[in-house]
N, CA, C, O and CB atoms as a CASP TS submission, in Angstrom:
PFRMAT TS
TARGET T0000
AUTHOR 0000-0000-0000
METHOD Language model
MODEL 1
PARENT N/A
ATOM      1  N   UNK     1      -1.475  -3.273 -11.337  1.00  0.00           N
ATOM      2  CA  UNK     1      -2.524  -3.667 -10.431  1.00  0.00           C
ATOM      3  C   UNK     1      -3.518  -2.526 -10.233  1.00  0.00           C
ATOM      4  O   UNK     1      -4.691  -2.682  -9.895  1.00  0.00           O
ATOM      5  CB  UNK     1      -1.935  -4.104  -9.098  1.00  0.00           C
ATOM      6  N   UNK     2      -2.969  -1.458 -10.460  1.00  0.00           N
ATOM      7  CA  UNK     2      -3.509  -0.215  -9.908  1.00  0.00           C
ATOM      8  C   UNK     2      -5.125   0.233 -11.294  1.00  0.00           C
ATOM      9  O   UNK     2      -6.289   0.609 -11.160  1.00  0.00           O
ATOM     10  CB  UNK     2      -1.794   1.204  -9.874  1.00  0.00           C
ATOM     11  N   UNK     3      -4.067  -0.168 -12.676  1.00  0.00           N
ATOM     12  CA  UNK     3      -4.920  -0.200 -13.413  1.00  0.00           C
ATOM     13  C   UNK     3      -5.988  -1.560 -13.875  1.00  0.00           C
ATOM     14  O   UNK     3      -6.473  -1.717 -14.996  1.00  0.00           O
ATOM     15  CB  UNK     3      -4.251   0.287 -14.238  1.00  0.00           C
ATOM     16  N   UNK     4      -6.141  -2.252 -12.948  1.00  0.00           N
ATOM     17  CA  UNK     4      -7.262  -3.321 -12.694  1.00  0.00           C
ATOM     18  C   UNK     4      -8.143  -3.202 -11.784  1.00  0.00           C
ATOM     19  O   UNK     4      -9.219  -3.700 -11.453  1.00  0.00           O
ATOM     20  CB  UNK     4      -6.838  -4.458 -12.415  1.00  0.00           C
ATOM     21  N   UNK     5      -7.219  -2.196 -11.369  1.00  0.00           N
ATOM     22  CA  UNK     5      -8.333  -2.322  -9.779  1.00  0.00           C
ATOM     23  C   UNK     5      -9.575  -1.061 -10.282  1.00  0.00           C
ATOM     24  O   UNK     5     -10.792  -1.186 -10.151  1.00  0.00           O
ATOM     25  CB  UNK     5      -7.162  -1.598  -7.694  1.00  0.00           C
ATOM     26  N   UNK     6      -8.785   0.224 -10.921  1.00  0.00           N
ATOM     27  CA  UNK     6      -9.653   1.187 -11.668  1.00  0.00           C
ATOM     28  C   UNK     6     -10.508   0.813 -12.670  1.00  0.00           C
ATOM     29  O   UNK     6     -11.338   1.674 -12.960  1.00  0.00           O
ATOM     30  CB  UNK     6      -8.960   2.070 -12.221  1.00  0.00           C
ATOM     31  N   UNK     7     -10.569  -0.492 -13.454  1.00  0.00           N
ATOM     32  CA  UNK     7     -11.309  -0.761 -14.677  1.00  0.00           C
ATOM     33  C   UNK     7     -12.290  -1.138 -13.437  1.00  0.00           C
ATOM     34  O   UNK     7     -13.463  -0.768 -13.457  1.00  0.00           O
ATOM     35  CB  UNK     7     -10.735  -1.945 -16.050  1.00  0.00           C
ATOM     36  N   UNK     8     -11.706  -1.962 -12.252  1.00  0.00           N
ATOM     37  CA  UNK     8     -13.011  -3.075 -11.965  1.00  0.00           C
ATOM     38  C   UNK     8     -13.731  -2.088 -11.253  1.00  0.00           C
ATOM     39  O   UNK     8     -14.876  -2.467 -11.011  1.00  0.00           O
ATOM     40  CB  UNK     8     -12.737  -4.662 -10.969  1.00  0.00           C
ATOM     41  N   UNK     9     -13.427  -0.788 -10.769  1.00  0.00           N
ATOM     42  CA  UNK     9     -14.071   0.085 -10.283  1.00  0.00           C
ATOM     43  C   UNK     9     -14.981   0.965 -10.820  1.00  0.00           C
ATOM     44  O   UNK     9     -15.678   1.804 -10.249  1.00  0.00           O
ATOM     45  CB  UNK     9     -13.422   0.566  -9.849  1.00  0.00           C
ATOM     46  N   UNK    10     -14.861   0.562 -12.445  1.00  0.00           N
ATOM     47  CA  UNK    10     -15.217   2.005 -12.980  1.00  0.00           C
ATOM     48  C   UNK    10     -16.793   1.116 -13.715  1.00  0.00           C
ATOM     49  O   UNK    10     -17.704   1.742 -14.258  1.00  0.00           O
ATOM     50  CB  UNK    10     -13.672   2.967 -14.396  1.00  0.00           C
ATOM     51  N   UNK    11     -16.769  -0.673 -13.518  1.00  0.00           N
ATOM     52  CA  UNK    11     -17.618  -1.746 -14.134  1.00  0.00           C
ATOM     53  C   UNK    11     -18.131  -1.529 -12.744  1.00  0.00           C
ATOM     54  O   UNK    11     -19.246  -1.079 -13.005  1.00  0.00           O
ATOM     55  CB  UNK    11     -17.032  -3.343 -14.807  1.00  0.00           C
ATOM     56  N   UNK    12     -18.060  -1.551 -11.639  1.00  0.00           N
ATOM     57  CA  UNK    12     -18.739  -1.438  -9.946  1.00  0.00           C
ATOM     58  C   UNK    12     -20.029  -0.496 -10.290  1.00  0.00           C
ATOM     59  O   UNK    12     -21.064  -0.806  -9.701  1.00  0.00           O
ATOM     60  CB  UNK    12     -17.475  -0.475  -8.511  1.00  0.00           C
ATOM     61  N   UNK    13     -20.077   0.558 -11.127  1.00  0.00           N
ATOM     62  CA  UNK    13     -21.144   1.255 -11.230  1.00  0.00           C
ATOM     63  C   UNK    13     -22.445   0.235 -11.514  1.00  0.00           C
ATOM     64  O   UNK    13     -23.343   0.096 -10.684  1.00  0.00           O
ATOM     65  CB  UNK    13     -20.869   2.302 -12.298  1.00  0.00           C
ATOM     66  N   UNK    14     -22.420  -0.403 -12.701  1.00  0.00           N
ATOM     67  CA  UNK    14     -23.235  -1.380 -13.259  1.00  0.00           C
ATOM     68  C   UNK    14     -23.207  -2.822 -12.182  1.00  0.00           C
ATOM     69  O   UNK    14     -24.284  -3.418 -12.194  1.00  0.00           O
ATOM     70  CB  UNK    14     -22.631  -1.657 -14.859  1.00  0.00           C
ATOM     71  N   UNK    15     -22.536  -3.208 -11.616  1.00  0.00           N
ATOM     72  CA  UNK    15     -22.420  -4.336 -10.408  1.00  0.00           C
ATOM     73  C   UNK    15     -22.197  -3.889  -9.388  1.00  0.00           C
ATOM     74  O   UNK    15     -21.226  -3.138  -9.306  1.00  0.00           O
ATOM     75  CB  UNK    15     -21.490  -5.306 -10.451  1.00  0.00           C
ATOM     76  N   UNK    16     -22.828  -4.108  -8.456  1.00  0.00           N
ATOM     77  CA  UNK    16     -22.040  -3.236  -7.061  1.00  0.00           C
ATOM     78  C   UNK    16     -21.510  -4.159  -6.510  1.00  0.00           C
ATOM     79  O   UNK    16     -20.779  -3.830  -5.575  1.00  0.00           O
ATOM     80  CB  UNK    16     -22.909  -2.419  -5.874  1.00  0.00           C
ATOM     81  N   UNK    17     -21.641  -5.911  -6.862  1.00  0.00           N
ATOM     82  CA  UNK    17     -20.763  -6.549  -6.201  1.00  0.00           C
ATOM     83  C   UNK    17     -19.169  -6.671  -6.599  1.00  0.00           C
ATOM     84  O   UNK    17     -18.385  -7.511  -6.158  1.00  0.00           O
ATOM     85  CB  UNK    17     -21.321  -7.664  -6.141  1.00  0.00           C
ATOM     86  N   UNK    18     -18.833  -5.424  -7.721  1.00  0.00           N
ATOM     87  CA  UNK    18     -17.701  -5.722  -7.099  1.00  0.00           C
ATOM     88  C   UNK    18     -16.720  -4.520  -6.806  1.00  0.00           C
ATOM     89  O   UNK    18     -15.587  -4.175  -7.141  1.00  0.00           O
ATOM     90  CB  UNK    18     -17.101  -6.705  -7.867  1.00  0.00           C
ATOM     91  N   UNK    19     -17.973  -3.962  -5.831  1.00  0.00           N
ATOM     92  CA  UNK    19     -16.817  -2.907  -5.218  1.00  0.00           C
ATOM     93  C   UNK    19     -15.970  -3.591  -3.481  1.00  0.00           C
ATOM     94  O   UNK    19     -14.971  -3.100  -2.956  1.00  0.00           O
ATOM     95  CB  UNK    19     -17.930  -1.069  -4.828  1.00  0.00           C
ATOM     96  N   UNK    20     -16.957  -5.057  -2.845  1.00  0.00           N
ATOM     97  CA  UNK    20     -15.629  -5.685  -2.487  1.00  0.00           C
ATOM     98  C   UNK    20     -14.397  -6.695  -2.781  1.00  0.00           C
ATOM     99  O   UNK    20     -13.386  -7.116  -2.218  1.00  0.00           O
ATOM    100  CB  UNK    20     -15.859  -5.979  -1.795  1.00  0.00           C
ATOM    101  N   UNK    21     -15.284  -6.862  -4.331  1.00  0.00           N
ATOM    102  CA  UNK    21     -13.373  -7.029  -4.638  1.00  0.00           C
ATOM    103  C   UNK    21     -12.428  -5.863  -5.183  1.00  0.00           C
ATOM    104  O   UNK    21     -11.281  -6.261  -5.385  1.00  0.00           O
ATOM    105  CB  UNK    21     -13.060  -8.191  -5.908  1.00  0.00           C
ATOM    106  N   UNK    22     -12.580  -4.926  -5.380  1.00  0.00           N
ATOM    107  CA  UNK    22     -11.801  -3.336  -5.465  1.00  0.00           C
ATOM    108  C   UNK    22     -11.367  -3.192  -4.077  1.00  0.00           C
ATOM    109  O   UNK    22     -10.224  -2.755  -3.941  1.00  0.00           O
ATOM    110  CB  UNK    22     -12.886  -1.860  -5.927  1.00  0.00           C
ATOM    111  N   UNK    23     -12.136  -3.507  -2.839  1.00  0.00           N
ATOM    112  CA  UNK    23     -11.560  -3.025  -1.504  1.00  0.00           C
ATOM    113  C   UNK    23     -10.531  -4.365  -1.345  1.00  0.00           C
ATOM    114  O   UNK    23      -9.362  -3.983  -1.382  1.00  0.00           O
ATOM    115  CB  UNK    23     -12.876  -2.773  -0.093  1.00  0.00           C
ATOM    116  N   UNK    24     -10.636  -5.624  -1.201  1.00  0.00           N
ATOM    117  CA  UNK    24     -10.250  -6.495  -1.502  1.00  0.00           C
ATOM    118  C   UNK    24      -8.821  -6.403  -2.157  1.00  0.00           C
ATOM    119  O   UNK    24      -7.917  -7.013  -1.586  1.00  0.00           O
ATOM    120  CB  UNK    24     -11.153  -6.937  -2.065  1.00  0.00           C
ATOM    121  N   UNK    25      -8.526  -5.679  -3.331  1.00  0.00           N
ATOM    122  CA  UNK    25      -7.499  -6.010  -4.092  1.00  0.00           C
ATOM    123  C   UNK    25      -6.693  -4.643  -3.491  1.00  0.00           C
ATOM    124  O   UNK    25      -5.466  -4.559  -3.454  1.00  0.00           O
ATOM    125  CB  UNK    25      -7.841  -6.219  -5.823  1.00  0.00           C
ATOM    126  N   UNK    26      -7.733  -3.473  -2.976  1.00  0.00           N
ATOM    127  CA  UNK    26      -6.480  -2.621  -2.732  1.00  0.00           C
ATOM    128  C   UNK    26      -5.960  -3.588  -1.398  1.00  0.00           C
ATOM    129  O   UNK    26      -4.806  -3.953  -1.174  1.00  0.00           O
ATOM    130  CB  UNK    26      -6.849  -0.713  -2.350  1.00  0.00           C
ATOM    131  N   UNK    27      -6.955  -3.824  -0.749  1.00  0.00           N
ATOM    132  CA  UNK    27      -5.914  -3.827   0.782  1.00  0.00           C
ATOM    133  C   UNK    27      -4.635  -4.851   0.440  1.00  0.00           C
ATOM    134  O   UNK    27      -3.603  -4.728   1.099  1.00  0.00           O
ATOM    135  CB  UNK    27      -6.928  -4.624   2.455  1.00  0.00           C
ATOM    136  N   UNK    28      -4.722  -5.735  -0.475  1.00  0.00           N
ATOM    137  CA  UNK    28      -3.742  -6.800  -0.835  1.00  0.00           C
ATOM    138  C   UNK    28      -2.706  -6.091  -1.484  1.00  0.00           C
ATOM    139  O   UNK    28      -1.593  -6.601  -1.354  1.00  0.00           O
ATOM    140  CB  UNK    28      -4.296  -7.941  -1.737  1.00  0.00           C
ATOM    141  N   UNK    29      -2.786  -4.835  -2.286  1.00  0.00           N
ATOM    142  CA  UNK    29      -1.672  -4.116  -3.051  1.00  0.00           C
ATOM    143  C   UNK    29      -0.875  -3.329  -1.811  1.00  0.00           C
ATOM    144  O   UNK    29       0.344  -3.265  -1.971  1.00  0.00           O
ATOM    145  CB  UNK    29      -2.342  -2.971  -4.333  1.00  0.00           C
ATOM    146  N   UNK    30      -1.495  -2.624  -0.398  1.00  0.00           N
ATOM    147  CA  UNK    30      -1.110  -1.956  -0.135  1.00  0.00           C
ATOM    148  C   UNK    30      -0.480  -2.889   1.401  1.00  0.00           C
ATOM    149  O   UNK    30       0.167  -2.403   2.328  1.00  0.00           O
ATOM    150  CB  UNK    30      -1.972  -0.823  -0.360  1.00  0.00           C
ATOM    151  N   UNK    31      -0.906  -4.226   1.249  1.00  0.00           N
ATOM    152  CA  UNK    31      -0.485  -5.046   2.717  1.00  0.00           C
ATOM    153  C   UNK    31       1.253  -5.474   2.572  1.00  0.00           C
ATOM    154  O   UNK    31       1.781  -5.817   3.630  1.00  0.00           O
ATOM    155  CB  UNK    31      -1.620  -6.802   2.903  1.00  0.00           C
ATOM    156  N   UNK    32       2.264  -5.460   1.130  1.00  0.00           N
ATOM    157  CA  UNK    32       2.930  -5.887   1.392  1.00  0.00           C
ATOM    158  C   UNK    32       4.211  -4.481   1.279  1.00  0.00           C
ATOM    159  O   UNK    32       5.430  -4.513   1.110  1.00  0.00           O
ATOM    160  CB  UNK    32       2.802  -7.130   0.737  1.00  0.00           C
ATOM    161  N   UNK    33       3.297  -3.414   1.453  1.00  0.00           N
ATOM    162  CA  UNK    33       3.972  -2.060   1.543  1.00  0.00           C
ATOM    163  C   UNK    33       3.910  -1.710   2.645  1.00  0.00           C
ATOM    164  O   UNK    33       4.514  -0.693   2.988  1.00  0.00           O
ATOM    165  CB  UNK    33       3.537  -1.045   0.812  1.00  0.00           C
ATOM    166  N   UNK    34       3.300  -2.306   3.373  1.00  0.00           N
ATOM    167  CA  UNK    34       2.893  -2.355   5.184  1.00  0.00           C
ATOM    168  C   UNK    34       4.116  -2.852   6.200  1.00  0.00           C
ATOM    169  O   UNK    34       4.714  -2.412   7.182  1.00  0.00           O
ATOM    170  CB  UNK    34       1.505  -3.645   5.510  1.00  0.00           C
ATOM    171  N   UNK    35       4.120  -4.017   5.376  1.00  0.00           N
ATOM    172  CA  UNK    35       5.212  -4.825   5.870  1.00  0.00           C
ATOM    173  C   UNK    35       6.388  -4.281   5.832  1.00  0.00           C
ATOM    174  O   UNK    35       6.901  -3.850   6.865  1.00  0.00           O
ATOM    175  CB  UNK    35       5.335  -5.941   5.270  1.00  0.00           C
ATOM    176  N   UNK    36       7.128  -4.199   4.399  1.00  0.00           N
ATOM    177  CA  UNK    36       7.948  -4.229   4.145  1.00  0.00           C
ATOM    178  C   UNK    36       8.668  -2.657   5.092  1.00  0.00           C
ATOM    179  O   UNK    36       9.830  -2.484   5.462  1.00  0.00           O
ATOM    180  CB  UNK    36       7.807  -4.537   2.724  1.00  0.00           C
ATOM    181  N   UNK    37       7.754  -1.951   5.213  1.00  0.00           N
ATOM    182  CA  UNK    37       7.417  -0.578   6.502  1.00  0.00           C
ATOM    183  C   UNK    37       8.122  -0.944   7.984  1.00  0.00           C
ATOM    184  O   UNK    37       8.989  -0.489   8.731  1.00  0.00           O
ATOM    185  CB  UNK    37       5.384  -0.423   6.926  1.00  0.00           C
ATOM    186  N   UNK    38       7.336  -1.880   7.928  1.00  0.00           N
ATOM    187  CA  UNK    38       7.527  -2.069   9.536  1.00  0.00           C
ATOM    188  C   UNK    38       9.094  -3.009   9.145  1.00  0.00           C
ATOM    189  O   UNK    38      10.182  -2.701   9.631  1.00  0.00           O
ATOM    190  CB  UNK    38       5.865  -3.180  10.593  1.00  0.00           C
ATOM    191  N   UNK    39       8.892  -4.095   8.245  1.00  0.00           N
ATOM    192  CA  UNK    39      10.305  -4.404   8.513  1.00  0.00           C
ATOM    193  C   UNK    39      11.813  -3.602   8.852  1.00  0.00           C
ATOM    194  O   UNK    39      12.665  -3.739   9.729  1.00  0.00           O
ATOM    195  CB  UNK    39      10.479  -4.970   7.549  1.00  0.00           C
ATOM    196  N   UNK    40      11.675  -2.836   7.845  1.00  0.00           N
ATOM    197  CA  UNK    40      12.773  -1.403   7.595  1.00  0.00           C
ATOM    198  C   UNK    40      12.775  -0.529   7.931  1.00  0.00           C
ATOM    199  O   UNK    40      13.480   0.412   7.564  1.00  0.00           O
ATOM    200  CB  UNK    40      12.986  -0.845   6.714  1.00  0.00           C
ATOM    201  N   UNK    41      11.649  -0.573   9.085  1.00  0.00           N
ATOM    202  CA  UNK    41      11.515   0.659   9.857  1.00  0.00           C
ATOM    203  C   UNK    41      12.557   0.902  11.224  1.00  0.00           C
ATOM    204  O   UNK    41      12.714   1.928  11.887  1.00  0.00           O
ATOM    205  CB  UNK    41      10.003   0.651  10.325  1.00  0.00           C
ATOM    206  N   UNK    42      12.952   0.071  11.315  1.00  0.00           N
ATOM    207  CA  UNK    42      14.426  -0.188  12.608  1.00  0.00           C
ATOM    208  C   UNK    42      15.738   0.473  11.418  1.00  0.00           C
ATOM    209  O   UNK    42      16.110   1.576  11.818  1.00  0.00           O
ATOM    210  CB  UNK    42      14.872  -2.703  13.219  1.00  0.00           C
ATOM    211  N   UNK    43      16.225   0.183  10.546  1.00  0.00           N
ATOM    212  CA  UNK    43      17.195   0.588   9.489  1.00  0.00           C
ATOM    213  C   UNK    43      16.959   2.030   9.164  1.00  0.00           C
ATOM    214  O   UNK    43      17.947   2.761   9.102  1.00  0.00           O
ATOM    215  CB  UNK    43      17.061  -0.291   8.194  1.00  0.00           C
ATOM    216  N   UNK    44      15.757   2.531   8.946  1.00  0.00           N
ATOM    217  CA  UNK    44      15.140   3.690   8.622  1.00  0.00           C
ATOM    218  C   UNK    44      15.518   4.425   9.635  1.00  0.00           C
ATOM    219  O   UNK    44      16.564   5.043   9.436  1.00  0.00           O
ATOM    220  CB  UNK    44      13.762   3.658   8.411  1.00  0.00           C
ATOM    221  N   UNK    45      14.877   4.607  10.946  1.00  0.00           N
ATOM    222  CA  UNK    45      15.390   5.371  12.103  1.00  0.00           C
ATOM    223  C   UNK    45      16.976   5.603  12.115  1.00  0.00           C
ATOM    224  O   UNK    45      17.584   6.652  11.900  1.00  0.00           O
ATOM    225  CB  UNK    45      14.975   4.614  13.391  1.00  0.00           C
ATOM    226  N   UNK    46      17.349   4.652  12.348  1.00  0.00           N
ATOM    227  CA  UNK    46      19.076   4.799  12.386  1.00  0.00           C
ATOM    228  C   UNK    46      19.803   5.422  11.614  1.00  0.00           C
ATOM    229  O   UNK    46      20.873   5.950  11.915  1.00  0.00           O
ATOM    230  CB  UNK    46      19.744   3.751  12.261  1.00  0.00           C
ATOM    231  N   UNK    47      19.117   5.411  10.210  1.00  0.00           N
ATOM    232  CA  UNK    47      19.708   6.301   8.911  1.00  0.00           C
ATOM    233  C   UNK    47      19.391   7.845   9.254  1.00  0.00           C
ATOM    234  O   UNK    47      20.201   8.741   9.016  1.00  0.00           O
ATOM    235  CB  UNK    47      18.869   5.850   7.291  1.00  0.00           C
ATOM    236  N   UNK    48      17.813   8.116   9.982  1.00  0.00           N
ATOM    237  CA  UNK    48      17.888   9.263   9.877  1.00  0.00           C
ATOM    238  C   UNK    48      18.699   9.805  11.455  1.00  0.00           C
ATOM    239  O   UNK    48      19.074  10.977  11.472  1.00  0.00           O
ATOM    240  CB  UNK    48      16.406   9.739   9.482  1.00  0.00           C
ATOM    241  N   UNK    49      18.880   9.166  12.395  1.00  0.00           N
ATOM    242  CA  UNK    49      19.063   9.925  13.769  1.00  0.00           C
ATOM    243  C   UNK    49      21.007  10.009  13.581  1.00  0.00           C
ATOM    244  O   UNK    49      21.721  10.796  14.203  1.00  0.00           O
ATOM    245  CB  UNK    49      18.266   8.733  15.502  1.00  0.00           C
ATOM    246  N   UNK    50      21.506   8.941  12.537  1.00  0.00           N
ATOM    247  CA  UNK    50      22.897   9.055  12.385  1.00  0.00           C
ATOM    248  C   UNK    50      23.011  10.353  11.650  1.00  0.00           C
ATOM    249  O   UNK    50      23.728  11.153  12.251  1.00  0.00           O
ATOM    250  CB  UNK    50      23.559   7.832  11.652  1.00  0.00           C
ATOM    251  N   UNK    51      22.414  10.882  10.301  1.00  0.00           N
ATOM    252  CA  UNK    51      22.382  11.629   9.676  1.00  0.00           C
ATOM    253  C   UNK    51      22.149  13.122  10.743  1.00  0.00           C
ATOM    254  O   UNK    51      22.903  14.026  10.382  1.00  0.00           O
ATOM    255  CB  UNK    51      21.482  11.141   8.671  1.00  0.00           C
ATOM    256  N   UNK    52      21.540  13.378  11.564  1.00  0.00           N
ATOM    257  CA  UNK    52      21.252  14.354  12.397  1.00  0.00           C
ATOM    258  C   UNK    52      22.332  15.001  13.173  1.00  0.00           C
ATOM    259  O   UNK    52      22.530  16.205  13.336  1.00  0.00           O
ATOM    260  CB  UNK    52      20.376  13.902  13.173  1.00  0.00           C
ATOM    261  N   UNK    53      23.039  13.922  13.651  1.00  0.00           N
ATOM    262  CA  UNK    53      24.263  13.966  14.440  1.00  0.00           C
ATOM    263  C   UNK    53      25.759  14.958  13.954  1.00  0.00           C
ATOM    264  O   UNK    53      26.190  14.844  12.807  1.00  0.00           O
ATOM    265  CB  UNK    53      24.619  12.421  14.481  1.00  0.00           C
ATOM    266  N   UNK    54      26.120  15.458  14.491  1.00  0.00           N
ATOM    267  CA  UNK    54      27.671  16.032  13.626  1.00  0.00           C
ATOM    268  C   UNK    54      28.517  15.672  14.992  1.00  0.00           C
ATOM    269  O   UNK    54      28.257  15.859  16.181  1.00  0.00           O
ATOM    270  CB  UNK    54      27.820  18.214  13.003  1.00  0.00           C
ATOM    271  N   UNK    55      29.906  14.936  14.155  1.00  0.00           N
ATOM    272  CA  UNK    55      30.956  14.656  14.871  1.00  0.00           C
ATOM    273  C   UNK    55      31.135  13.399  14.375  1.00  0.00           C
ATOM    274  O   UNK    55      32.065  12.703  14.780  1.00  0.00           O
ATOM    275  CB  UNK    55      30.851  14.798  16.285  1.00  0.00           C
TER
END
């Protein structure tokens, strides 16, 4: 994805309409890394505050 989004960025020079579909496609690459964040972010804490602990 990463390398589609750079071709369509690098054709944006010659079109400028499509530097919002480049903003467009990142926010969609980076929305389900968002999520998946906040989902596992309760599991995440616990891994690190157990790990901290001795006894």
């Amino acid at each position: 994805m990463t390398a589609g989004l750079y071709t369509m960025l690098n054709q944006g020079t010659s079109q400028p309409a499509l530097y919002s579909l480049v903003v467009m496609g990142v926010f969609l690459s980076v929305l389900p890394l968002i999520a998946l964040f906040l989902l596992l972010q309760r599991y995440w804490r616990l891994d690190l505050v157990s790990g901290g602990l001795k006894g």
